[in-house]
Steps between C-alpha positions, in 0.01 A plus 500: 500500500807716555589494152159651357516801818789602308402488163241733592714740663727479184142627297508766766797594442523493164149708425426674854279755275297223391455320834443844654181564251408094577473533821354898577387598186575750257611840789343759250153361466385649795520875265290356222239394821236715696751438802511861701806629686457793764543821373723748719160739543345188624732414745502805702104472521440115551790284578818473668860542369571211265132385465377448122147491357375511160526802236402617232742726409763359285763773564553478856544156486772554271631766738480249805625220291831729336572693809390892359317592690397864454381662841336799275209292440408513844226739695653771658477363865583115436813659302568667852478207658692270266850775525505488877487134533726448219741724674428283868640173265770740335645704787808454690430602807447260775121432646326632242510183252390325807207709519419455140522108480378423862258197456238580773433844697701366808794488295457827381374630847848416616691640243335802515593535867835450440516710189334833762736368780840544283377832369425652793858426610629625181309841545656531857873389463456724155412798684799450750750498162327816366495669870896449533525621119269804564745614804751594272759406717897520395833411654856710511787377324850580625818477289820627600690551153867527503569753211527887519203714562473823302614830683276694614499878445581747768367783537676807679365825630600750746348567839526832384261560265604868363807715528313821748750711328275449171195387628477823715479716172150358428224741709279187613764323631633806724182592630490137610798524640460799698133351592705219613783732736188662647342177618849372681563811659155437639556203608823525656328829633227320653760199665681748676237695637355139638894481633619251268774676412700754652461902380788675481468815657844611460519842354733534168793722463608617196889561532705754295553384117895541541454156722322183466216454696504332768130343427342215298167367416399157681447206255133479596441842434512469142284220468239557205698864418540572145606894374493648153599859401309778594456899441585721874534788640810483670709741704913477387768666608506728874133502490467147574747467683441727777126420495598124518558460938126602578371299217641217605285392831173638325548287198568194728150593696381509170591197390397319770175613453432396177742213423656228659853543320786740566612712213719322298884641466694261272848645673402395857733298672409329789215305409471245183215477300414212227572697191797616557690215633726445216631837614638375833800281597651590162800744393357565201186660629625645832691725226157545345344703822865713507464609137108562540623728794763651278201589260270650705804807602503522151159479390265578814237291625150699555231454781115507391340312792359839598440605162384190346173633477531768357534575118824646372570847469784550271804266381693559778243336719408216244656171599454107428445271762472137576152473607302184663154528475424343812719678736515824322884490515664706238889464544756634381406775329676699266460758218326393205808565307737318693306151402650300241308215314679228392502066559601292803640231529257343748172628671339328788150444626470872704638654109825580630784482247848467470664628217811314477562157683742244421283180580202658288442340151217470219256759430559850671218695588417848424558804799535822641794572757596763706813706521540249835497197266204414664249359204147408480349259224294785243433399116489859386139463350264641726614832653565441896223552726431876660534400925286837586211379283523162611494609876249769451206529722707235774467119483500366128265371367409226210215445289246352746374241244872424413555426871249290558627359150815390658295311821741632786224638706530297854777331450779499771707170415788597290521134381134549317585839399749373301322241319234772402757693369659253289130414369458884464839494279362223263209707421682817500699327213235315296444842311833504363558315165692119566765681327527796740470291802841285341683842467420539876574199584822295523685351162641150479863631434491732832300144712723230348872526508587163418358214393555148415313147439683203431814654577500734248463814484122650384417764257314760732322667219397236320440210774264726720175624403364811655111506627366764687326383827257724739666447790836430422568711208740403191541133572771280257467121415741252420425227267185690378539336103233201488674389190809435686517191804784620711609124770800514736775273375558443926306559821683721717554927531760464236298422212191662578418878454696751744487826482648788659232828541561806624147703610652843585323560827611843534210577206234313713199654547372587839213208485775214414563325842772231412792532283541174257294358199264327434512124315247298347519177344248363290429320141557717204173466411339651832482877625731496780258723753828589724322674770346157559688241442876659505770463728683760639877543529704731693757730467833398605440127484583209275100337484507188319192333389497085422191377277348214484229403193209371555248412136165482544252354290116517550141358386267691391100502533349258584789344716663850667424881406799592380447763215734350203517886353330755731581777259245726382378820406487608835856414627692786518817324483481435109850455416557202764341179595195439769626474812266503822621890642442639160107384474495648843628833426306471154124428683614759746596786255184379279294583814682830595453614102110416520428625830731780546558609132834476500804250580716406748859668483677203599317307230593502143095642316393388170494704194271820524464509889692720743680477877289650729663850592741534788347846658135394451361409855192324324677305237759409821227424747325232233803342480498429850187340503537292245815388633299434844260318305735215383645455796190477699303138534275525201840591257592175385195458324496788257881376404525146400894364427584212474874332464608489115566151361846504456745713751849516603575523869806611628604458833744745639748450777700860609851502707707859512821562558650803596675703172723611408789384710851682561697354295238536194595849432271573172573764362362412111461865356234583721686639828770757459573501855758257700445132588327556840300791341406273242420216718250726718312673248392165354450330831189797518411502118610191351401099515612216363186220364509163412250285341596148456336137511609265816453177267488433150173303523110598538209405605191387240165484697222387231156449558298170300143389551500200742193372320433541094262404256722190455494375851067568480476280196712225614319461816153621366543180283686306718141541719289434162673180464489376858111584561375454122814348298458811252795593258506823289373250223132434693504864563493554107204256500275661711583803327407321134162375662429853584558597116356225379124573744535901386527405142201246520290780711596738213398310247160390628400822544626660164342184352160640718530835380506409145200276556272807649616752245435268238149419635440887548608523157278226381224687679547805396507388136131283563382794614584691198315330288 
């Protein structure tokens, strides 16, 4: 029996077509039969998925048969239906396909649960991520980078802001000056009346002019004192002499009375007085006061304390004097013809001269001296002042708007009395041109004698750039060229940037308090605002200041508020980057030019605006509240500054040393005298500065966000994946369904609207007929 089983599996084998159609029948007879297959329509109304009945219609059961089927040929809603649970059998996320092919509502029930369960910690462990990302929080990087830092530049001023024996030629500034005597005789006046200081009662002699007197003016009674040229009568000759004994205890009375300062008498002897101390311990100047008393035999000396106020009768009674405004002192006196005008050597802060000195150097000053060689600082351009008319009717008196201009009124602290003067000064000055104010003020040949950076010497006229500050005057900075990067080849004194300066102190002007300059160091790119951030170094001393860099880098919005350029129309500092004092002063003088209609002199204004006046109380007392405004609680919020994004910090460490020594001995052109003479007159005018790094390394601080965009994705998926296992991929899908649903929507109802406006049509045209 075996062997006919395999014969027939050898027919099988041979003909399986054949024994196929044998055995089931011919497969396509069922197409030429009245045998009905579900339609897709069908399905969604009758039966469940898979489930067949009989049709009718021939071409869906060539689309179920071939695969094509066309979704179009679906109602609107069943198409609806058939896209979403395609896309539950399609989708790669996890649960949902579980949802979809779940065979019993328990299943599903389940599934759902967990499906709500793992979104639910999605939406809370994704609003952690986007909390941290939302805080915008960043972290400091700090590299300490072995190479050389750029140099800064160095900026140099004078405590001395103008030379008095040229700023005294401009009217404003001497009526601010003599408002400015007045006020510290009063206060000295009003100290010694409380018994502060002692009164000197003693009465003044006046000895015979063929010896030297035997009297001097104390130092402190020439504090604030500052005397100018001035028309007298005077008596000369026997007349005043033989009227000059019973003068001489009324004028003392007198003086008491109205002043707390003795006459002045440069020739007096016993006592020394600040002005004139170069005069004393010297040869050279004890030989002055023998050939000033040689003079006056020859050329006599005139009284006019008695006839001060009156006015001149004649020439023989018309003399000059030295005259301070604030102690009505005029002395000497002599004929108006006698005077000679000519240039000094040096002038100091009370406008006394001397006409030939072997330590003086630079620019000489213009003057008028006596037959005594006595001299007084006068520029020849405004004729001198008539005493009697000045002192007529008793005490002076100023403009009573320009006094209460200046802002002296109750003061008694010579300390404050000075700072109001120098702020007087500034806007005394602010209505001279930037370039009259640099003719006033010191050059960079007469500040800086020698220079050099590297170890080589610098080229003063072409390495320094002159700027004209408000409170310091002419200013001069070195390594101004921002096309140029100056570095140190070493750390050290020796190849940084020294300079030797000389400030002339004899030309200071009676508000300047310290002898030295001023030194600034800041980027190239920044306004160096000196009075706020410079350094001050003394005369007489070798002040050496080490650097260190420090770089930093900042974030802006939305991770810091640093402004990345804070320049705009309103910053008055155009030419220079934004720094955080400049938008100060540039909201403050913004305010002070809206409120008070005009600007700050200590401000730079913009173009078309003015500096408020200096002798306008109202202009003067706006400023003042304004200023009181800013600093009170409610100030910060009308000026908002924040740090620029990048800055360079230097940090400054000062050591002096006393200069010059001994055995230095400089001599250099600039001192004519001996070694020792030399060596003294620059221990009180003259400096030596250094500006060096301590290392050859700096400091980079830079700011990064501790939390990007990159670090939210990764862990925004990284939680997609964990609660849902969705990629970027699934992402797309969802996004495709929603296309795919708008499109459909879109289409139904353009596919509607047609429909009606074709039926209205259809109407319409029925109607018609």
């Amino acid at each position: 029996m075996s062997w006919m089983q395999n014969l027939k599996n050898y027919q099988h084998l041979r003909d399986p077509s054949e024994y196929m159609s044998q055995v089931y029948g011919d497969p396509l007879a069922y197409l030429q039969e009245n045998t009905k297959f579900v339609t897709e329509r069908e399905y969604y109304e009758d039966f469940g998925y898979g489930e067949c009945f009989n049709s009718s219609e021939s071409e869906v059961q060539c689309e179920l048969i071939t695969g094509e089927f066309d979704p179009k040929l679906l109602p609107y809603d069943k198409r609806l239906a058939w896209h979403f649970k395609e896309f539950c059998y399609k989708t790669s996320a996890h649960g949902i396909p579980m949802i979809g092919e779940a065979p019993n509502v328990y299943y599903r029930a389940v599934w759902v649960m967990l499906f709500l369960g793992c979104m639910i910690m999605l939406y809370l462990n994704a609003q952690s991520v986007l909390d941290k990302y939302n805080r915008n929080e960043k972290i400091v990087d700090i590299q300490l980078k072995f190479d050389t830092a750029p140099f800064p530049a160095i900026t140099l001023c004078n405590l001395n802001p103008y030379k008095a024996s040229l700023a005294t030629s401009v009217d404003l500034v001497k009526r601010t000056l003599s408002a400015f005597d007045g006020a510290m005789g009063k206060a000295g006046g009003n100290k010694e009346h409380d018994g502060e200081k002692e009164v000197i009662t003693e009465a003044p002699t006046t000895p015979a002019p063929t010896t030297k007197p035997s009297r001097r003016r104390g130092k402190r009674d020439l504090s604030g004192a500052f005397f100018e040229p001035g028309f007298a009568r005077c008596l000369c000759g026997s007349q005043g002499s033989s009227e000059q004994e019973d003068k001489d205890d009324e004028k003392e009375e007198e003086m008491h009375e109205t002043t707390t300062r003795k006459p002045f008498n440069i020739n007096d002897a016993d006592e020394e007085w600040d002005g004139m101390e170069e005069y004393d311990n010297n040869e050279h100047y004890e030989n002055y006061d023998v050939e000033a008393t040689t003079g006056m035999n020859m050329m006599e000396e005139c009284q006019s304390e008695r006839t001060k106020f009156d006015e001149p009768t004649g020439f023989d009674d018309r003399c000059i004097c030295a005259f301070d405004r604030s102690t009505h002192d005029a002395w000497p006196c002599f004929l108006n013809g006698t005077w000679e005008t000519t240039e000094c050597d040096t002038c100091n802060e009370h406008a006394f001269c001397t006409k030939d000195n072997k330590t003086a150097k630079g620019h000489r000053s213009p003057c008028i001296c006596a037959p005594s060689k006595f001299c007084v600082a006068y520029n020849g351009k405004t004729p001198p002042i008539e005493i009697w008319t000045y002192l007529q009717g008793g005490t002076p008196t100023e403009d009573p708007n320009f006094l209460e201009a200046m802002g002296f009124q109750g003061m008694t602290d010579e300390v404050a009395i000075v700072t109001k003067a120098k702020e007087n000064i500034m806007f005394a000055m602010a209505t001279l041109s930037m370039q009259d104010r640099e003719r006033l003020s010191t050059t960079k040949r007469e500040l800086v004698h020698k220079c050099s950076f590297n170890g080589k010497a610098c080229d003063i006229e072409a390495d320094f750039l002159t700027h004209i500050d408000p409170v310091f005057g002419s200013c001069f900075t070195f390594n101004h060229n921002r096309t140029v990067n100056l570095t140190s080849i070493r750390a050290g004194p020796m190849y940084g940037l020294r300079m030797l300066v000389y400030v002339n102190a004899s030309d200071y002007m009676p508000t300047t308090e310290a002898t030295g300059v001023r030194l600034t160091i800041h980027d190239k790119e920044d306004f160096p605002f000196p009075d706020t951030f410079g350094y001050s170094a003394p005369t007489g001393y070798v002040s050496s200041f080490g650097l260190r860099l420090r770089k930093m880098s900042r974030l802006p919005a939305p991770y810091g508020d640093c402004v990345p350029d804070g320049k705009t129309s309103d910053y008055i500092y155009s030419n220079y980057e934004y720094s955080v004092e400049g938008c100060y002063r540039s909201c403050f003088q913004q305010l002070v030019l809206k409120e008070c209609r005009c600007g700050d002199p200590r401000f730079p204004v913009p173009e078309g605006a003015r500096h408020c006046d200096a002798a306008d109380p109202v202009a003067r007392r706006c400023l003042d509240a304004r200023m009181n405004d800013l600093g009170g609680l409610h100030g910060s919020f009308r000026c908002r500054c924040q740090q620029p994004c990048r800055q360079s910090i230097y940090s400054v460490t000062y050591s002096p040393a006393k200069w010059p020594s001994l055995s230095l001995q400089i001599q250099l052109g600039s001192c004519n005298g001996t070694a020792v003479e030399c060596n003294k007159h620059y221990k009180e005018n003259g400096a030596m500065v250094e500006v060096f790094y301590e290392q050859l390394n700096f400091e980079m601080l830079t700011e990064s966000e501790a939390y990007g965009f990159v670090n939210l994705l990764a862990d925004f998926g990284g939680q997609l994946g964990l609660w849902c296992g969705i990629s970027f991929l699934t992402c797309c899908e969802f996004v495709f369904l929603f296309l795919e649903t708008a499109y459909m929507s879109a289409e139904h109802n353009y596919s509607l609207y047609k429909k009606k406006k074709a039926e209205k049509a259809k109407k319409v045209a029925s109607g018609s007929f």
